[in-house]
OpenMM code with the backbone's topology and positions (N, CA, C; nanometers):
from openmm import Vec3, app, unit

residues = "UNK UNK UNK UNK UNK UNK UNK UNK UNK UNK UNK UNK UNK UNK UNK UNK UNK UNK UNK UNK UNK UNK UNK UNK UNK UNK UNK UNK UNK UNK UNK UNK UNK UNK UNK UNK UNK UNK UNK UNK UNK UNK UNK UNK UNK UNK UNK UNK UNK UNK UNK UNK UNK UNK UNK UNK UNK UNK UNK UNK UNK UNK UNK UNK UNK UNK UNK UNK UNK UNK UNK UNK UNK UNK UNK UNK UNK UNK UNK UNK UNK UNK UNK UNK".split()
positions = [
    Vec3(0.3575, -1.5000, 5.5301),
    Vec3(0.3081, -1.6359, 5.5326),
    Vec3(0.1554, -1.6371, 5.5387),
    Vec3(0.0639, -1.5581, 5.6030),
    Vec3(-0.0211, -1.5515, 5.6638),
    Vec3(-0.1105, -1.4648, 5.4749),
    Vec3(-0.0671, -1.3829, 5.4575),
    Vec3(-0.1095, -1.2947, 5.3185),
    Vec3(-0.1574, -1.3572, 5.1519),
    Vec3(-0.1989, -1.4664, 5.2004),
    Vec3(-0.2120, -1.4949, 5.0465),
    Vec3(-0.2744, -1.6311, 5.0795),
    Vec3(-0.3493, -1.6942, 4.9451),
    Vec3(-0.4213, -1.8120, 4.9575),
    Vec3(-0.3955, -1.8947, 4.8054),
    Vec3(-0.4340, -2.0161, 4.7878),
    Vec3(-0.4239, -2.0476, 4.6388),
    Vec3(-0.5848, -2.0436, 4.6221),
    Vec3(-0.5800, -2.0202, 4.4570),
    Vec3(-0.7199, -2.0048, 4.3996),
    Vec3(-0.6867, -2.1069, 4.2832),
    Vec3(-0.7746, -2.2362, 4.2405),
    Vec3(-0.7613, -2.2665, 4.1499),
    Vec3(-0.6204, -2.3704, 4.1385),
    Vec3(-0.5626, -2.3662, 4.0441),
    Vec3(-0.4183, -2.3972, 4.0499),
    Vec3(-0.3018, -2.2652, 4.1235),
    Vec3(-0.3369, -2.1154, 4.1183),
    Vec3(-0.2285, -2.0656, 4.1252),
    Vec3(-0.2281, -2.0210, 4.2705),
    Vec3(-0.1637, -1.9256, 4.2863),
    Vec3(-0.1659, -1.8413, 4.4383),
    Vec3(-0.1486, -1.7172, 4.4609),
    Vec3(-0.2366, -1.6427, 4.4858),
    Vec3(-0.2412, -1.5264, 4.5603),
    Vec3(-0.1782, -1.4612, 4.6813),
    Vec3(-0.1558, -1.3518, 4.6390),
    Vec3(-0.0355, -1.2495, 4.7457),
    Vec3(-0.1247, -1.1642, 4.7290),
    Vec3(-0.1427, -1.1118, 4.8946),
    Vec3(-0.2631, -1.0149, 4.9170),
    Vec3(-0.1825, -0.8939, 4.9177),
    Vec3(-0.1598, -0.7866, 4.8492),
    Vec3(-0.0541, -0.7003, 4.8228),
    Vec3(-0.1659, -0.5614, 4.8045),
    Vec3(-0.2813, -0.5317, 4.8333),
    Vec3(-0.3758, -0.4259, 4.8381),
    Vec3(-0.3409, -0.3058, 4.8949),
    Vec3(-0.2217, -0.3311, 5.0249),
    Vec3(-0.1942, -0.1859, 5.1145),
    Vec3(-0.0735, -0.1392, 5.0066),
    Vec3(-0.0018, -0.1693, 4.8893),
    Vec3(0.0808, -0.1542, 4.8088),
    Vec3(0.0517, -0.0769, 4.7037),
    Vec3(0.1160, 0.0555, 4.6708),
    Vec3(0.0192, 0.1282, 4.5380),
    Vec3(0.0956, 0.0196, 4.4628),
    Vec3(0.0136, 0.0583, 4.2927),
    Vec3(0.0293, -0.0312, 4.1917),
    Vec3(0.1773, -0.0085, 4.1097),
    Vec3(0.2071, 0.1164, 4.1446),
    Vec3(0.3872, 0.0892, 4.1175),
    Vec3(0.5029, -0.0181, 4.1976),
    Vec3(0.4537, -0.0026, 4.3280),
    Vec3(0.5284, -0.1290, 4.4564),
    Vec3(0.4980, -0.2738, 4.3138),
    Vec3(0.3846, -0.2911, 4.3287),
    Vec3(0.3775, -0.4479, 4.3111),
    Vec3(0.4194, -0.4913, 4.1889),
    Vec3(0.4305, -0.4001, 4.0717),
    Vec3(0.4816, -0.3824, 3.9524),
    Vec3(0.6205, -0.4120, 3.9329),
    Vec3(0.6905, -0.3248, 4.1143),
    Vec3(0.8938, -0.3458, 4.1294),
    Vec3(0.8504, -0.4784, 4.1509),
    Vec3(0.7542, -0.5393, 4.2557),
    Vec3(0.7727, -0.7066, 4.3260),
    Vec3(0.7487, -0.7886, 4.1929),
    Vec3(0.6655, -0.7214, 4.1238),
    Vec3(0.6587, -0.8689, 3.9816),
    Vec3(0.7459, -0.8670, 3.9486),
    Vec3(0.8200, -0.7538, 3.8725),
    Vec3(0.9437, -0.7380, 3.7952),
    Vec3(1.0454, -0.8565, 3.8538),
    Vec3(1.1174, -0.8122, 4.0254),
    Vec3(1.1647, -0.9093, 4.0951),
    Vec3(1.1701, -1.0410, 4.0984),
    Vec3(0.9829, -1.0432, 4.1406),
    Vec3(1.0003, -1.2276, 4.1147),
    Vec3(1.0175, -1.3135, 4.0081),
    Vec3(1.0087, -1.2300, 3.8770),
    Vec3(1.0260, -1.2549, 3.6866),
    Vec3(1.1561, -1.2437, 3.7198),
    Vec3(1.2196, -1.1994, 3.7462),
    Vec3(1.3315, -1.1479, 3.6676),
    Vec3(1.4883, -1.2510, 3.7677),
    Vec3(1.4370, -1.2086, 3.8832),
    Vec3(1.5298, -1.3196, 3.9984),
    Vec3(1.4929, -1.4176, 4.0431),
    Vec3(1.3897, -1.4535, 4.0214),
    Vec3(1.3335, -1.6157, 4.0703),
    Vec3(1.3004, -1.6735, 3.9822),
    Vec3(1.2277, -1.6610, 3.8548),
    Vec3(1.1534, -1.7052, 3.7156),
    Vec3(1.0367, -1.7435, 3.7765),
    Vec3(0.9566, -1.6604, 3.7922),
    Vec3(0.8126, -1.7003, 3.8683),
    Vec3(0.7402, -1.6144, 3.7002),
    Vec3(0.6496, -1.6644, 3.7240),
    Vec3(0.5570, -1.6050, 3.5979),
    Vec3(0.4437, -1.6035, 3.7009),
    Vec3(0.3962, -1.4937, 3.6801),
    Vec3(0.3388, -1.3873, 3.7714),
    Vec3(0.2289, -1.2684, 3.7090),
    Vec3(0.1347, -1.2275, 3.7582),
    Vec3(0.0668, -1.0518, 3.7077),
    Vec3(0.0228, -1.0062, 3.8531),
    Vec3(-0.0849, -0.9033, 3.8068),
    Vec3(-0.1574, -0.8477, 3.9147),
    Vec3(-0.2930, -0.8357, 3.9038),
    Vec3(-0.4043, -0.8670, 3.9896),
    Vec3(-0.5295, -0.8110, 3.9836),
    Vec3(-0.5524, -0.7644, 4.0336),
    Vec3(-0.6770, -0.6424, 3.9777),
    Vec3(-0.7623, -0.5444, 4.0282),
    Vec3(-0.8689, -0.5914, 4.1164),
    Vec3(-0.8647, -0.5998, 4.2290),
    Vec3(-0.9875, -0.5920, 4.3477),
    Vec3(-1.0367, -0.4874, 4.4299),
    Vec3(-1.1187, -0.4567, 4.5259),
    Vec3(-1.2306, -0.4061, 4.5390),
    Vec3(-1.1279, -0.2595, 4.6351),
    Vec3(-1.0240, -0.3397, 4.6728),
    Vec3(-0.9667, -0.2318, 4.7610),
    Vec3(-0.8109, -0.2039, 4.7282),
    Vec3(-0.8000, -0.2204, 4.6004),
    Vec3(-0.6464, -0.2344, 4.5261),
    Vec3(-0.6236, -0.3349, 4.4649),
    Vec3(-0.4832, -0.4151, 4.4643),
    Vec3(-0.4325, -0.4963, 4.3294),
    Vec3(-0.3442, -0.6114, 4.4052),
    Vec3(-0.3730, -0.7126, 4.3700),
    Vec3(-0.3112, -0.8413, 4.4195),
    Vec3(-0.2176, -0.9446, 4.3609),
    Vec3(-0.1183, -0.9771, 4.3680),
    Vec3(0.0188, -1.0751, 4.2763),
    Vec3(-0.0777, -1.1950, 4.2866),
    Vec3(-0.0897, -1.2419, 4.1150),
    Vec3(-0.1243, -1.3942, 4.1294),
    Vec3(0.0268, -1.4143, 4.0389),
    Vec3(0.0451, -1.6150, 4.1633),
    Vec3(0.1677, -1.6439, 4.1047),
    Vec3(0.0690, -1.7927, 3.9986),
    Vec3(0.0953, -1.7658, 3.8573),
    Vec3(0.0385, -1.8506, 3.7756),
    Vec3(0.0743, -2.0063, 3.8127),
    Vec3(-0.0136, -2.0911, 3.7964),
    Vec3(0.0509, -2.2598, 3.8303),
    Vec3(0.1511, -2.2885, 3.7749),
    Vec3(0.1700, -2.2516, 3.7048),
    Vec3(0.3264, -2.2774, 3.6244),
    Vec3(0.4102, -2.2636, 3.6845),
    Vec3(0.4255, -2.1987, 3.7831),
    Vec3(0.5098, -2.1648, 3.8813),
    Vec3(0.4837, -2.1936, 3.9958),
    Vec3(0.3727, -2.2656, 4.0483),
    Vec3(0.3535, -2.2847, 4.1667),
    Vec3(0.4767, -2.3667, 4.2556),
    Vec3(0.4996, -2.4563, 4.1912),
    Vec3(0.6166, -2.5855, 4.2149),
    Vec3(0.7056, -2.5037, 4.2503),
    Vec3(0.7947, -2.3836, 4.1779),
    Vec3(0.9133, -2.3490, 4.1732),
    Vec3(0.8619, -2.2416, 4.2841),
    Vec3(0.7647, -2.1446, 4.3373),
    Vec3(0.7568, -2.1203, 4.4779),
    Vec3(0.7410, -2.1850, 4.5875),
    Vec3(0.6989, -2.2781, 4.5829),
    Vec3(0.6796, -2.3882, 4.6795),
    Vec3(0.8219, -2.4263, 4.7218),
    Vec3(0.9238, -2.4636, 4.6235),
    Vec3(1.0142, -2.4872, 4.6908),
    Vec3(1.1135, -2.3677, 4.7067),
    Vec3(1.1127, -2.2451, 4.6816),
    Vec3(1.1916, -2.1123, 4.6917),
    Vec3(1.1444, -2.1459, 4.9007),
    Vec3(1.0257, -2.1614, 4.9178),
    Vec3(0.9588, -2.0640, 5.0620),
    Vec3(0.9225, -2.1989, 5.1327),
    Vec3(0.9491, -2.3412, 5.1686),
    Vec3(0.8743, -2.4596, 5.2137),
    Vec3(0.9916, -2.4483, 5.3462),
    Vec3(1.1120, -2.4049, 5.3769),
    Vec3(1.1848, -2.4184, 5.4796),
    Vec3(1.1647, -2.3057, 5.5479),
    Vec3(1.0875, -2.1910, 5.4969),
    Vec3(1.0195, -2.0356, 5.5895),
    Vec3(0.9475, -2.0521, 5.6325),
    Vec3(0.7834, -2.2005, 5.5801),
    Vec3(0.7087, -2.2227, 5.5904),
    Vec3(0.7111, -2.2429, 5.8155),
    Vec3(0.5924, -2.2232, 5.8861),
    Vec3(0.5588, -2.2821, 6.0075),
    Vec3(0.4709, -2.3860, 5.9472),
    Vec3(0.4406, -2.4916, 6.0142),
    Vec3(0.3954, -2.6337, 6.0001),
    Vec3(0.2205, -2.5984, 6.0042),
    Vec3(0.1579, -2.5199, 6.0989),
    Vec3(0.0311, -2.4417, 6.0698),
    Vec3(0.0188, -2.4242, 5.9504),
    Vec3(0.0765, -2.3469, 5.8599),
    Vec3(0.0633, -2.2849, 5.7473),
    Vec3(0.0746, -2.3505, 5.6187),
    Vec3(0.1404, -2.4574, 5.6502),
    Vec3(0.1743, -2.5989, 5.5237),
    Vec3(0.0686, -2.5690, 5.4209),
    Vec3(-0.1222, -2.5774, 5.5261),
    Vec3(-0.1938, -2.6263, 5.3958),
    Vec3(-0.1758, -2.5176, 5.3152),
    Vec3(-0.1369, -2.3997, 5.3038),
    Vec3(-0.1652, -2.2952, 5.2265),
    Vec3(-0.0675, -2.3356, 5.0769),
    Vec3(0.0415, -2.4253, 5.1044),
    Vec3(0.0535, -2.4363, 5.0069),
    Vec3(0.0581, -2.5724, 4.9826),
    Vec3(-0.0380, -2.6449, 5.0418),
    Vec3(-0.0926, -2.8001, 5.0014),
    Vec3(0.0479, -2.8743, 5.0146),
    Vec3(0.0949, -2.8869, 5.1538),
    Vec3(0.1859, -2.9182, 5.1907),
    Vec3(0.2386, -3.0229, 5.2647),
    Vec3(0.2621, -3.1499, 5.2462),
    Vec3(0.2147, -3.2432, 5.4167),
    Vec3(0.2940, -3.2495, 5.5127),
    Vec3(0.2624, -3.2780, 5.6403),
    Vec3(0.3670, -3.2565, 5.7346),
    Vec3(0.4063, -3.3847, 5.7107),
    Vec3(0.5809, -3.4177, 5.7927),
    Vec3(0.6278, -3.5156, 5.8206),
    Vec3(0.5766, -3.5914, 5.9406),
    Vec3(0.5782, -3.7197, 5.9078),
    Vec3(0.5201, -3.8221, 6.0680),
    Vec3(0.6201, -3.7552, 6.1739),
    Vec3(0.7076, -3.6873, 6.1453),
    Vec3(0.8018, -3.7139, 6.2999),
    Vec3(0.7737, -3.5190, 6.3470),
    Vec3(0.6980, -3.4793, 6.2146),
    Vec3(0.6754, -3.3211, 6.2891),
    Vec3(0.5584, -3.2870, 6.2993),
    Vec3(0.4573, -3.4087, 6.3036),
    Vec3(0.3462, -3.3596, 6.3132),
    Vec3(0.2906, -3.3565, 6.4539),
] * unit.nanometer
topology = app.Topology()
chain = topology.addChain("A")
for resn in residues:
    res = topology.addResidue(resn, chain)
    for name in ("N", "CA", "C"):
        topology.addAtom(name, app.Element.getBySymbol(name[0]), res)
């Protein structure tokens, strides 16, 4: 929950402690069993899952009931009047 931020329209999974074969099985995964359209980038200390906007919607609602109420804004989320 805590590992990733949105940039732009899409969202980032901080996946750097992962060699680049791991995140390659996790794309495959989230393509293949969720329909997330997905890659990886190269940063300063390894390689990071961006999930493309196209897909933002359809993660948002895979992960919004895992979500803690802290963490909402990460995926631009609003709380309810009765849980805030």
């Amino acid at each position: 929950m805590d590992d990733g931020y949105k940039s732009g329209k899409g969202l980032y999974i901080c996946t750097e402690s992962f060699s680049l074969i791991e995140i390659k099985t996790l794309i495959n995964i989230l393509k293949n069993k969720f329909n997330l359209e997905c890659s990886y980038h190269k940063v300063t200390n390894g390689y990071i899952i961006y999930i493309f906007s196209t897909s933002k919607a359809k993660l948002i609602e895979l992960l919004k009931s895992y979500f803690i109420k802290e963490f909402y804004y990460k995926l631009e989320l609003e709380l309810d009047v009765e849980n805030k």
